[in-house]
C-alpha positions in Angstrom: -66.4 -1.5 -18.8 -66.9 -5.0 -20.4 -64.4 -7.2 -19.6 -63.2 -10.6 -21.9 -60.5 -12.9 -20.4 -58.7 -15.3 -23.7 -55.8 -16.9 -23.7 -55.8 -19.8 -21.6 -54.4 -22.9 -22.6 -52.5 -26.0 -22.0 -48.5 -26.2 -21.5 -45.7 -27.8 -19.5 -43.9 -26.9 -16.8 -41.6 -24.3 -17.8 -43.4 -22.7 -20.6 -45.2 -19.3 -21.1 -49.0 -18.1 -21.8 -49.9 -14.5 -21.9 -53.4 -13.7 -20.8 -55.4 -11.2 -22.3 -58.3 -8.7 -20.5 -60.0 -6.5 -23.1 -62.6 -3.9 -22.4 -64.8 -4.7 -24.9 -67.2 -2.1 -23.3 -67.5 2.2 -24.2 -65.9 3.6 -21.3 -63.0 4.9 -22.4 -62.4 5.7 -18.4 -59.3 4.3 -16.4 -59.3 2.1 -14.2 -57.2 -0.5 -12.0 -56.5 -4.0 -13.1 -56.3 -7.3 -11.1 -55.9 -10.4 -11.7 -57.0 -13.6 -9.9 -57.1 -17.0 -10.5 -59.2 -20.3 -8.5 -58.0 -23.9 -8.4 -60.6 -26.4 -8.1 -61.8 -26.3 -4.0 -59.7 -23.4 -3.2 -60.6 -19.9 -2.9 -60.1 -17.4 -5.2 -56.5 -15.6 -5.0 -55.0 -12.5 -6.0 -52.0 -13.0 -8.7 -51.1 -9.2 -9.8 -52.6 -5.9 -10.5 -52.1 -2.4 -11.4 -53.3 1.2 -10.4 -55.5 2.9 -12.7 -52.8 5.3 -13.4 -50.5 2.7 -14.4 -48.2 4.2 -11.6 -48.6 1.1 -8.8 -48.3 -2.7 -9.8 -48.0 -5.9 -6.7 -47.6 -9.4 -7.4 -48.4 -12.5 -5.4 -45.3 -14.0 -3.6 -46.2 -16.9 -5.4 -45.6 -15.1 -9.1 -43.4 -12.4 -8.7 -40.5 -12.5 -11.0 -42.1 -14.8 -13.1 -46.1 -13.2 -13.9 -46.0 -9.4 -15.2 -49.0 -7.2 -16.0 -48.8 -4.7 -19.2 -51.1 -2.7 -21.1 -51.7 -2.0 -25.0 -53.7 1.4 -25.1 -54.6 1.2 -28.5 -56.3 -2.1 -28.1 -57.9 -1.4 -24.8 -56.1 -4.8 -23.6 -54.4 -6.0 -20.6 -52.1 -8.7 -20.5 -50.7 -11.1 -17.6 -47.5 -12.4 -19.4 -46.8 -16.0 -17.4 -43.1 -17.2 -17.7 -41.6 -20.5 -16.1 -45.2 -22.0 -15.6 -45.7 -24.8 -12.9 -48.0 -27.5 -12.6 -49.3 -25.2 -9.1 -50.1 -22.6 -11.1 -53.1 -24.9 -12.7 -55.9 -22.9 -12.3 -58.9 -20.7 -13.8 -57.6 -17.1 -14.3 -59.9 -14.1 -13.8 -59.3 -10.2 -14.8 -61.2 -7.5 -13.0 -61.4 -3.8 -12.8 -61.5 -1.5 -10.1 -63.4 1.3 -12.0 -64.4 3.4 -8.8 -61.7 3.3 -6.4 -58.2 5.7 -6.4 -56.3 5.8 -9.9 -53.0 5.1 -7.2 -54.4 2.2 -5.9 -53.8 -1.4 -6.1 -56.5 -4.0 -4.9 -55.4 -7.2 -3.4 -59.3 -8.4 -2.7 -61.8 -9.7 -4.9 -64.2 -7.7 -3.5 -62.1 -4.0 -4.4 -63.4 -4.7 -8.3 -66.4 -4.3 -9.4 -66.5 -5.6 -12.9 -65.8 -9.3 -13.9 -64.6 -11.4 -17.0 -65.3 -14.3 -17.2 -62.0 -16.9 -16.6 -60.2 -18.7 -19.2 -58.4 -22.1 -18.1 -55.0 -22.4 -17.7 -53.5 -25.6 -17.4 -49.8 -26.6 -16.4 -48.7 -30.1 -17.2 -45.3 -32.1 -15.4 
């Protein structure tokens, strides 16, 4: 599993950006999906994820209702659709898998995935 984050952008508050994660790798294999993001001199934070099995998703407090995770099969892509931005959600965003852990399982910790894209920047003006 190769993972390649894109999608990152500028908007205001109140707009949208939908994140992509695609496995530009040959494992064809399942696996979980998370997604992070850092603001400068903060650590880096869980925002949402999903089970390998597609069965299990949890949100952030912080995001739920407006961030939602999906998946095209037939491009091998991930997506973290982000509706009613704010300027708090400024930040570099990360997708990860979990390629050796339960297919019912849900990480919430950076170090529950063991293969990295890189981040793409997503900025939210006022």
């Amino acid at each position: 599993v190769q993972l390649q984050a894109s999608g990152g952008g500028l908007v205001q508050a109140g707009g949208s950006l939908r994140l992509s994660c695609t496995n530009s790798g040959r494992s064809s294999g399942i696996y979980g999906v998370g997604w992070f993001r850092q603001a400068p001199g903060k650590e880096r934070e869980f925002v949402g994820g999903v089970s390998a099995r597609r069965d299990k998703s949890k949100y952030a407090d912080s995001v739920k209702g407006r961030f939602t995770i999906s998946r095209d099969y037939a491009k091998n892509t991930d997506y973290l659709q982000m509706n009613s931005l704010q300027p708090e959600d400024t930040a570099v965003y990360y997708c990860a898998a979990n390629t050796i852990g339960s297919v019912h399982y849900v990480g919430l910790r950076t170090g529950e995935y063991n293969v990295w894209g890189q981040g793409t920047q997503v900025t939210v003006s006022s």
